[in-house]
Chimera marker file (.cmm) of the C-alpha trace (Angstrom):
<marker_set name="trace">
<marker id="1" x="80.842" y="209.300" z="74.957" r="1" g="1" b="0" radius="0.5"/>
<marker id="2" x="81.045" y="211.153" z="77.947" r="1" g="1" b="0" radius="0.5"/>
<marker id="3" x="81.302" y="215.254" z="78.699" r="1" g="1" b="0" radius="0.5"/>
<marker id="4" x="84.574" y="216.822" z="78.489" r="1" g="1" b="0" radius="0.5"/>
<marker id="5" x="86.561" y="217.045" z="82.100" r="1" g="1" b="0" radius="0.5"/>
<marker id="6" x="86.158" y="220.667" z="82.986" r="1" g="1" b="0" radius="0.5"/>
<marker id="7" x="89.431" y="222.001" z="84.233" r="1" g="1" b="0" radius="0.5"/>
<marker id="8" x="90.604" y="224.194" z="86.699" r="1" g="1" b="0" radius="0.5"/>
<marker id="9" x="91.092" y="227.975" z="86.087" r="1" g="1" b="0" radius="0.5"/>
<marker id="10" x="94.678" y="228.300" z="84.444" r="1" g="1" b="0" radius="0.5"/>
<marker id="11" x="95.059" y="224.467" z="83.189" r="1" g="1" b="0" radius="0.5"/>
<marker id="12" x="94.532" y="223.309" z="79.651" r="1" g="1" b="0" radius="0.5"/>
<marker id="13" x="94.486" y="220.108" z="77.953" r="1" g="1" b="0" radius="0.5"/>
<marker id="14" x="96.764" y="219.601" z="74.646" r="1" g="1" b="0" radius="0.5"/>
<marker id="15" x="96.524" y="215.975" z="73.616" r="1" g="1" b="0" radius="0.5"/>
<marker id="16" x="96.776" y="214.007" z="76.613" r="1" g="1" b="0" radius="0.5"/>
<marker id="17" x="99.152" y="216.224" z="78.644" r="1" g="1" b="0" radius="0.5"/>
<marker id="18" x="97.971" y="219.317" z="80.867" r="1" g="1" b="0" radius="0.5"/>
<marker id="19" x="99.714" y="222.396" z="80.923" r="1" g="1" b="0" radius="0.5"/>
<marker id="20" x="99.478" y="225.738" z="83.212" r="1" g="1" b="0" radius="0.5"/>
<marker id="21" x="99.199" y="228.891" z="81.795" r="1" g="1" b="0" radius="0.5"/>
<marker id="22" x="97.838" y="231.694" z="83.913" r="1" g="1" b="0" radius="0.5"/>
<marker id="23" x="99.101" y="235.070" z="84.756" r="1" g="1" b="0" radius="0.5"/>
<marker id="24" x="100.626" y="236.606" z="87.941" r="1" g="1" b="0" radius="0.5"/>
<marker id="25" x="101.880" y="239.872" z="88.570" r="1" g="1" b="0" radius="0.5"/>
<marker id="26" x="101.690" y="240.672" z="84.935" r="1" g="1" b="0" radius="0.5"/>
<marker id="27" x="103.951" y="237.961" z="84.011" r="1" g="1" b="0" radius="0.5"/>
<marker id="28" x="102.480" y="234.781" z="82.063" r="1" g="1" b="0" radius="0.5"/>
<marker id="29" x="103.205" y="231.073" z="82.872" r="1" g="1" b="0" radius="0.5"/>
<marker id="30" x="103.197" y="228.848" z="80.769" r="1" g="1" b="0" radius="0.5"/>
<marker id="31" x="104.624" y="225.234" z="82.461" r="1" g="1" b="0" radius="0.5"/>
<marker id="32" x="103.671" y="221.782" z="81.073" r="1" g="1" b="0" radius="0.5"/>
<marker id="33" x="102.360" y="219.611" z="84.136" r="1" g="1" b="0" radius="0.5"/>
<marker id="34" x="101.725" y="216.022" z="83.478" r="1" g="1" b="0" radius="0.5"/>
<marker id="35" x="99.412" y="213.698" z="81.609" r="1" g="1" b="0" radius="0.5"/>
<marker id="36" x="98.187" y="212.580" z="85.117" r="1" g="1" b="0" radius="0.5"/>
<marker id="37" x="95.028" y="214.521" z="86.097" r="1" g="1" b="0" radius="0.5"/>
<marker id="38" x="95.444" y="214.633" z="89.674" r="1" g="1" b="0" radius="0.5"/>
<marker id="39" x="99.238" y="215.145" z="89.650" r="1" g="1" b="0" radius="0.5"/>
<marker id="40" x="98.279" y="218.223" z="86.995" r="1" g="1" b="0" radius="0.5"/>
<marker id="41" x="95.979" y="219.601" z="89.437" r="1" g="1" b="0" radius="0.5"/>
<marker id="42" x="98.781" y="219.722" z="92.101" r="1" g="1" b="0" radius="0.5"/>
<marker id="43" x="101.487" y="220.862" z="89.899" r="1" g="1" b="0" radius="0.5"/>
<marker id="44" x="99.344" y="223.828" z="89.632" r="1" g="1" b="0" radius="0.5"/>
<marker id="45" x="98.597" y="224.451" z="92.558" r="1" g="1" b="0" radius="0.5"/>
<marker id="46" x="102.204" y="224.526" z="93.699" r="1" g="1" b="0" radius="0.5"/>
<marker id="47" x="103.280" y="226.738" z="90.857" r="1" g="1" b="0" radius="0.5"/>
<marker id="48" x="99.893" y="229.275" z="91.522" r="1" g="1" b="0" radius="0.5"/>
<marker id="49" x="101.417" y="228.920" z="95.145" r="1" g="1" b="0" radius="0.5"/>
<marker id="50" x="104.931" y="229.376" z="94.727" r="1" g="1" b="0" radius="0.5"/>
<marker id="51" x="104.397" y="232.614" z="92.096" r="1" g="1" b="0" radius="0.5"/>
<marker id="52" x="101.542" y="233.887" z="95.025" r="1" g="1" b="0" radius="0.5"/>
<marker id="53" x="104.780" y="233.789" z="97.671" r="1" g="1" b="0" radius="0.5"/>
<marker id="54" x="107.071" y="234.963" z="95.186" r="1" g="1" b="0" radius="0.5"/>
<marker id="55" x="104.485" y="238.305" z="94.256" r="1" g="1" b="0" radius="0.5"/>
<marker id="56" x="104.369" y="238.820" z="98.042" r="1" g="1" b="0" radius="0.5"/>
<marker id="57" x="108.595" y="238.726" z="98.389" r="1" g="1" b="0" radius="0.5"/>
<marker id="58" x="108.346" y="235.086" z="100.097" r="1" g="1" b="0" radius="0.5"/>
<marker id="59" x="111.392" y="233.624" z="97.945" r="1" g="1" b="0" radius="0.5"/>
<marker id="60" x="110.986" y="229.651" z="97.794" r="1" g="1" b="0" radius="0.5"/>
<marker id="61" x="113.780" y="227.734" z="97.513" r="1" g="1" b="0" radius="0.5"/>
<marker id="62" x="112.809" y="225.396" z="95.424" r="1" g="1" b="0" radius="0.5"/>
<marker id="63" x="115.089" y="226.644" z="92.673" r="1" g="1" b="0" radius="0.5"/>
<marker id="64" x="117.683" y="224.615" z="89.924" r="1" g="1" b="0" radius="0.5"/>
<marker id="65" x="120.781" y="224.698" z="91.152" r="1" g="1" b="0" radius="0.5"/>
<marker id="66" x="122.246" y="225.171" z="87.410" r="1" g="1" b="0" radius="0.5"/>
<marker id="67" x="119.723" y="228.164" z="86.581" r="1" g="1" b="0" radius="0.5"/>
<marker id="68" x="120.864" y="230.094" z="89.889" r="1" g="1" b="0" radius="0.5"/>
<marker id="69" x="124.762" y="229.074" z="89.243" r="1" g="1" b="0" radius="0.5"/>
<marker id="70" x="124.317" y="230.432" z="85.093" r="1" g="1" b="0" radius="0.5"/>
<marker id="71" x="122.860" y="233.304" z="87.354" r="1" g="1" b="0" radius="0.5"/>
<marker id="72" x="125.320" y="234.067" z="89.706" r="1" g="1" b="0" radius="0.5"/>
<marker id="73" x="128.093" y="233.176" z="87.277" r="1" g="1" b="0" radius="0.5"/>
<marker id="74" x="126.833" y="235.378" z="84.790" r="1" g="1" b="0" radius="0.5"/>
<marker id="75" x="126.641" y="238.574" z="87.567" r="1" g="1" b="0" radius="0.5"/>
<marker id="76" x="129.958" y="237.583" z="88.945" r="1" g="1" b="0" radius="0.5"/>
<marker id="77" x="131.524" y="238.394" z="85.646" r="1" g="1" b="0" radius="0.5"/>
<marker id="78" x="129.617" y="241.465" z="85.053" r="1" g="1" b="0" radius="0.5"/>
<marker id="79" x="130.377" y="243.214" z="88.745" r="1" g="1" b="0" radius="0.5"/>
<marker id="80" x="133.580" y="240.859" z="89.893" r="1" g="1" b="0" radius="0.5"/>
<marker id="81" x="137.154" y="240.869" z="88.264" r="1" g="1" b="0" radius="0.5"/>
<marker id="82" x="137.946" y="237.093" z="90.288" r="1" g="1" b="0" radius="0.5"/>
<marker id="83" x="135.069" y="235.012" z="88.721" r="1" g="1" b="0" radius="0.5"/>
<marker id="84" x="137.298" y="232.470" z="88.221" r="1" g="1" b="0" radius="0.5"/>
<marker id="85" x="137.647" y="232.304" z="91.855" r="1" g="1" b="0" radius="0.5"/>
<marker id="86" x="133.952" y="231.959" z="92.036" r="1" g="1" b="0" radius="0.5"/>
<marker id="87" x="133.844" y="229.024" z="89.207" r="1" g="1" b="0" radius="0.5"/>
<marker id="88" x="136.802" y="227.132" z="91.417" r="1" g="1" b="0" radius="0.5"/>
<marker id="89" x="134.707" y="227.101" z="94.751" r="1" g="1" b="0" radius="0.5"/>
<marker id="90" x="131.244" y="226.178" z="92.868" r="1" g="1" b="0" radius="0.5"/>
<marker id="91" x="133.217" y="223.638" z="91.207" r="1" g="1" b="0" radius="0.5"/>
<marker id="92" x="134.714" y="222.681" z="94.374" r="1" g="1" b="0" radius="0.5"/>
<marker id="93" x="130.877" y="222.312" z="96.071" r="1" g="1" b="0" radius="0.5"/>
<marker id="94" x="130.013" y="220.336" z="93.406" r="1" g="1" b="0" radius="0.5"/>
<marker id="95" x="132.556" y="217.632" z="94.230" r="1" g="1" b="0" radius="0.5"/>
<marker id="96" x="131.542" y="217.802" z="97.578" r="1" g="1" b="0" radius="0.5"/>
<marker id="97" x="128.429" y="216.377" z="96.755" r="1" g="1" b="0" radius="0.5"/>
<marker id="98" x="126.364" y="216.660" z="93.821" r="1" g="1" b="0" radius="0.5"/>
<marker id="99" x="123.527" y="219.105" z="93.842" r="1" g="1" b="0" radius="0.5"/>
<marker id="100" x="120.207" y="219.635" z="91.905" r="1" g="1" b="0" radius="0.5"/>
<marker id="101" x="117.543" y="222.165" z="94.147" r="1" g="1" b="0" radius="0.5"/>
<marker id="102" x="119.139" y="224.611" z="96.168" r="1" g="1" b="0" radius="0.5"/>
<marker id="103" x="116.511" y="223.078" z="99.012" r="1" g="1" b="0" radius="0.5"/>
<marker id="104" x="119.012" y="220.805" z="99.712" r="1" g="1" b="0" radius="0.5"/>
<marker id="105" x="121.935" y="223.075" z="100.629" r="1" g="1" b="0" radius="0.5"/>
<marker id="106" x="121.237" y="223.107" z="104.308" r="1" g="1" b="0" radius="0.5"/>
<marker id="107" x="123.451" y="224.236" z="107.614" r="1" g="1" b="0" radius="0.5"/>
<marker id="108" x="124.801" y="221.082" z="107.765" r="1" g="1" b="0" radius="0.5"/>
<marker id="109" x="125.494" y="220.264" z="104.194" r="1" g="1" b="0" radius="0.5"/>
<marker id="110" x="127.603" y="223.874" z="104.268" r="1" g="1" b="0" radius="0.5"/>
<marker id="111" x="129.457" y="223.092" z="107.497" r="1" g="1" b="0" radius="0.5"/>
<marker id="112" x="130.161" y="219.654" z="106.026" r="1" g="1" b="0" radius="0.5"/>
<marker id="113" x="131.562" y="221.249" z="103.040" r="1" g="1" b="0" radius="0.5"/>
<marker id="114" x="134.227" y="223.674" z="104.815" r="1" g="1" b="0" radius="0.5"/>
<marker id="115" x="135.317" y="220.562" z="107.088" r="1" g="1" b="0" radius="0.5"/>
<marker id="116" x="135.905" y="218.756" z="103.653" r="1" g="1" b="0" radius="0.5"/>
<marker id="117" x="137.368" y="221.484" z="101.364" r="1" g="1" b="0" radius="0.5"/>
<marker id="118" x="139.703" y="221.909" z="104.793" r="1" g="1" b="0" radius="0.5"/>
<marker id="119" x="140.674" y="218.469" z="105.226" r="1" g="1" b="0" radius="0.5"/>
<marker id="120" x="141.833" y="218.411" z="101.220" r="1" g="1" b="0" radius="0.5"/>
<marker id="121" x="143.583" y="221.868" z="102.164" r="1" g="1" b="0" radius="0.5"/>
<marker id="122" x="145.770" y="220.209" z="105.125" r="1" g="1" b="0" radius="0.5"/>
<marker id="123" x="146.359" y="217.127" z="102.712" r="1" g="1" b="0" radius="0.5"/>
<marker id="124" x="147.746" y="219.411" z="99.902" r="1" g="1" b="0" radius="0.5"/>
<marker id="125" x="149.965" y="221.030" z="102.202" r="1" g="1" b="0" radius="0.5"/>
<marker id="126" x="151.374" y="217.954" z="103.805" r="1" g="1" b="0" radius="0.5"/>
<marker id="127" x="152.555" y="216.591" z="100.762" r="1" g="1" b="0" radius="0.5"/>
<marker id="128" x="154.489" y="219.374" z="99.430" r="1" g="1" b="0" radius="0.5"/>
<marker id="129" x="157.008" y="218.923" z="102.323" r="1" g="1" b="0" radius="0.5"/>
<link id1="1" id2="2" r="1" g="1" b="0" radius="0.2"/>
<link id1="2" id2="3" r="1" g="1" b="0" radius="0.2"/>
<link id1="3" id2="4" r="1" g="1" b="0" radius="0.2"/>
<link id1="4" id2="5" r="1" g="1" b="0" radius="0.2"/>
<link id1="5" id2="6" r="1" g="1" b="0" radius="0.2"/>
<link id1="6" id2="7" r="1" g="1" b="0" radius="0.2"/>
<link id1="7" id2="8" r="1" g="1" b="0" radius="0.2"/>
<link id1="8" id2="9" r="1" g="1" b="0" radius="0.2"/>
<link id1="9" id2="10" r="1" g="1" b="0" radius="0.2"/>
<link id1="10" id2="11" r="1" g="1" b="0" radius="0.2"/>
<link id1="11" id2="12" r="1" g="1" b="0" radius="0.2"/>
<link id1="12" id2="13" r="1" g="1" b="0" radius="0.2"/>
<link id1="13" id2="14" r="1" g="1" b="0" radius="0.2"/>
<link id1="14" id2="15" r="1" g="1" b="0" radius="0.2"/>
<link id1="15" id2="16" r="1" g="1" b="0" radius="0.2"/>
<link id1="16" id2="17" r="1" g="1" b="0" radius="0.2"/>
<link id1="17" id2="18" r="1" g="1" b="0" radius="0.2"/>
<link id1="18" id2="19" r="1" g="1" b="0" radius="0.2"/>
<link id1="19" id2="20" r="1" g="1" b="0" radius="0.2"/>
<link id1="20" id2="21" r="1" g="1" b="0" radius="0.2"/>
<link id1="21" id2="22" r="1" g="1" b="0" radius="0.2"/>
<link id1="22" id2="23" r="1" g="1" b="0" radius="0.2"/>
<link id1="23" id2="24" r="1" g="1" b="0" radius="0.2"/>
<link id1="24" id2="25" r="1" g="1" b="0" radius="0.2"/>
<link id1="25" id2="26" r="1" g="1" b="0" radius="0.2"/>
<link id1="26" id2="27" r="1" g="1" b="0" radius="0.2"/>
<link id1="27" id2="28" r="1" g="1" b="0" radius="0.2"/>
<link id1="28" id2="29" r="1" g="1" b="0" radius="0.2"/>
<link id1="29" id2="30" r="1" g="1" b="0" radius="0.2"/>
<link id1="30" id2="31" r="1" g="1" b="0" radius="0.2"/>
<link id1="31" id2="32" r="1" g="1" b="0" radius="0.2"/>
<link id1="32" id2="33" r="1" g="1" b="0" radius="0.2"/>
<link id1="33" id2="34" r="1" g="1" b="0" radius="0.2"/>
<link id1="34" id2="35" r="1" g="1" b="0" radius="0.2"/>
<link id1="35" id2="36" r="1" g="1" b="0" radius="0.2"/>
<link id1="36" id2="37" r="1" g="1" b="0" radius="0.2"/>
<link id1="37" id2="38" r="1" g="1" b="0" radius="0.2"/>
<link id1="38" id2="39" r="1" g="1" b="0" radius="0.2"/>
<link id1="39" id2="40" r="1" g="1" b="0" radius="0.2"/>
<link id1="40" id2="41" r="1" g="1" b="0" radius="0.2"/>
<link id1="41" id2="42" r="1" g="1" b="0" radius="0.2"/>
<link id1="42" id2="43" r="1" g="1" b="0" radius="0.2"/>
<link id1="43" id2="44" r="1" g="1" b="0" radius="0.2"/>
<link id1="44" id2="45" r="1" g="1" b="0" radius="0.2"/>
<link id1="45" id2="46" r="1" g="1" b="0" radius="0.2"/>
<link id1="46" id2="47" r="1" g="1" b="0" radius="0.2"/>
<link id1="47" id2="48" r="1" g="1" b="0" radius="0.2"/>
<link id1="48" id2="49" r="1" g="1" b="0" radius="0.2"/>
<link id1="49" id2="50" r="1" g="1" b="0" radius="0.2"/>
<link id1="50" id2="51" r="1" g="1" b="0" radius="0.2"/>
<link id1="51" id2="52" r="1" g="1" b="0" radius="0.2"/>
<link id1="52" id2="53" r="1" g="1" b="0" radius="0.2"/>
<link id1="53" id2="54" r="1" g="1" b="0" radius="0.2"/>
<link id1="54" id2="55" r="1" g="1" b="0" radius="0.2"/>
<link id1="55" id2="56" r="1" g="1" b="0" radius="0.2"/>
<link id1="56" id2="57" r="1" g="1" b="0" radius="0.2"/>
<link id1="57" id2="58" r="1" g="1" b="0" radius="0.2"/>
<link id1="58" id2="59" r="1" g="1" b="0" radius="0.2"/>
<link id1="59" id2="60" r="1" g="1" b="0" radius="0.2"/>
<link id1="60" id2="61" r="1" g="1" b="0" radius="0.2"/>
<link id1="61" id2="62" r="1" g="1" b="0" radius="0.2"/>
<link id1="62" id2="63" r="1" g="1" b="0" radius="0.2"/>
<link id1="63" id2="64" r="1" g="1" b="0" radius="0.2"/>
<link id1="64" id2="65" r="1" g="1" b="0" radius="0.2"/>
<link id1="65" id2="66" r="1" g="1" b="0" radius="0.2"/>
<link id1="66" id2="67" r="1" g="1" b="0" radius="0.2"/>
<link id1="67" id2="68" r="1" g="1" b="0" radius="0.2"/>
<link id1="68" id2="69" r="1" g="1" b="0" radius="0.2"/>
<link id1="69" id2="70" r="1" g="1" b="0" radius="0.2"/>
<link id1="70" id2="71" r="1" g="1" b="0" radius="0.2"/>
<link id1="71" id2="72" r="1" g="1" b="0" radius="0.2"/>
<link id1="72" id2="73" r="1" g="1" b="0" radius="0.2"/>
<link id1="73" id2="74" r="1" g="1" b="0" radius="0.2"/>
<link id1="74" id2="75" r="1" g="1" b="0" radius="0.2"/>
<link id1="75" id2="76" r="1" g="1" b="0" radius="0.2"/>
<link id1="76" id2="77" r="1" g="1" b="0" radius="0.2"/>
<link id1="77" id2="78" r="1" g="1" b="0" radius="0.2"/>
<link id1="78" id2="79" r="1" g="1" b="0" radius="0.2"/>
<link id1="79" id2="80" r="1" g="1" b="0" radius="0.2"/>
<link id1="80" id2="81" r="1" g="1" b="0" radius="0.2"/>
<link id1="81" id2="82" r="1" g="1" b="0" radius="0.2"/>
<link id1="82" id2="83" r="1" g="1" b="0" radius="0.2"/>
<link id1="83" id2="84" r="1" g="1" b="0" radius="0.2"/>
<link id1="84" id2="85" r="1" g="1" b="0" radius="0.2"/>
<link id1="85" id2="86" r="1" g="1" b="0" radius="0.2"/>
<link id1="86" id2="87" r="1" g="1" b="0" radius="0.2"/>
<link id1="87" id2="88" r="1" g="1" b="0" radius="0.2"/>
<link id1="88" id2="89" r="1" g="1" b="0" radius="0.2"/>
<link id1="89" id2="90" r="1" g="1" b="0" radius="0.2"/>
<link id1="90" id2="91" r="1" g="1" b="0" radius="0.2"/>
<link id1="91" id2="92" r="1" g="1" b="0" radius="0.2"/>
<link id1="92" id2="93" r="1" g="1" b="0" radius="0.2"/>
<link id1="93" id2="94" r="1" g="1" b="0" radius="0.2"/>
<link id1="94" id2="95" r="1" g="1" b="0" radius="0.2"/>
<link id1="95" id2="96" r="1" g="1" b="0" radius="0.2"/>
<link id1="96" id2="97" r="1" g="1" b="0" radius="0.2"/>
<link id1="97" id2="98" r="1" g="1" b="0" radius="0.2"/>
<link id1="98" id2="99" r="1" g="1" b="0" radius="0.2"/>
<link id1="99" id2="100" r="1" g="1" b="0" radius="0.2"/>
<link id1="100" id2="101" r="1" g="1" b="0" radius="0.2"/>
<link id1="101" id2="102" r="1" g="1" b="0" radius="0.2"/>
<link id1="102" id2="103" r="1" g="1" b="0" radius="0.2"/>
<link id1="103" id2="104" r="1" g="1" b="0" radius="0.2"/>
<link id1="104" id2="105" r="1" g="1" b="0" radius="0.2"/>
<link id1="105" id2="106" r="1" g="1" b="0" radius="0.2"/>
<link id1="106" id2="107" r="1" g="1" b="0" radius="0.2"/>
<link id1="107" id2="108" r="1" g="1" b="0" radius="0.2"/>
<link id1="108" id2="109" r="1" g="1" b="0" radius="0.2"/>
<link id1="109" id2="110" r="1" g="1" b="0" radius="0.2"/>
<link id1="110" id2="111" r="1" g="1" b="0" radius="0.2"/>
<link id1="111" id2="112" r="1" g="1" b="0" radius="0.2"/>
<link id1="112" id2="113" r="1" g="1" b="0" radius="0.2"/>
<link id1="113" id2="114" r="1" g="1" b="0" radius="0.2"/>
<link id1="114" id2="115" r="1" g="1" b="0" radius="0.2"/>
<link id1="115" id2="116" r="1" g="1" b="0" radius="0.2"/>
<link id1="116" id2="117" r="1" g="1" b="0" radius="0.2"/>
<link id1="117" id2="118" r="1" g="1" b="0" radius="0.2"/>
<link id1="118" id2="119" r="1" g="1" b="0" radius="0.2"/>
<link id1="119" id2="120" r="1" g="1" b="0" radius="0.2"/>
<link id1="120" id2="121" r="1" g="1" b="0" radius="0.2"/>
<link id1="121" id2="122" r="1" g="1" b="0" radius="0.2"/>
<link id1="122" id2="123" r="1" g="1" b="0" radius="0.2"/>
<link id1="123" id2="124" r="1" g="1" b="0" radius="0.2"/>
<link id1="124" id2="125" r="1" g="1" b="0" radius="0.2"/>
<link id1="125" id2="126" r="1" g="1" b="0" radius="0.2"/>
<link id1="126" id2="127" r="1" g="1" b="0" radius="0.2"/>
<link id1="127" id2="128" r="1" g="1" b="0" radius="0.2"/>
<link id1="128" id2="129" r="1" g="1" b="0" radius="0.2"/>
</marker_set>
């Protein structure tokens, strides 16, 4: 039987999956990667990358889109007296075209919304005469 793998700094090995767990800023994370070795080692390196931006106030935007919505919703409430304004136009986006990373909201994917959302407007309108 061989020796052990030795791992990276801030990787450890539960069964056959890896998992991060290193500290930044003061703040621990703890992420499981993969069961892939290699992939692991990347995951990791992404994350230690991404929190390194993030300590530095580079923001990536590789973020869920329904953790920054829950987000957003919940401040809209708290500060905002028309959330339900602000649930109707999410909801509206969503239609639009389904969305998981907020990487993919790009220039044109915004300017393709407002043509669409006002194309349904003039619709609406035209069929109430």
């Amino acid at each position: 039987m061989g020796r052990p793998r030795k791992l990276p700094a801030g990787m450890h090995q539960r069964g056959t999956a890896y998992y991060a767990r290193f500290r930044t800023n003061g703040r621990l994370i703890r992420k499981k990667l993969s069961t892939n070795f290699k992939a692991a080692c990347e995951m990791l390196n992404d994350l230690r990358a991404r929190a390194d931006k993030a300590g530095a106030g580079i923001i990536d935007n590789d973020y869920p889109w329904d953790d920054l919505k829950a987000e957003f919703l919940r401040w809209a409430r708290q500060e905002k007296t028309m959330d339900d304004d602000y649930k109707r136009t999410l909801g509206y986006f969503e239609t639009y075209r389904p969305v998981k990373r907020i990487r993919a909201i790009i220039h044109d994917f915004v300017f393709g919304f407002r043509d669409w959302r006002a194309a349904r407007r003039r619709r609406r309108s035209l069929s109430r005469m």
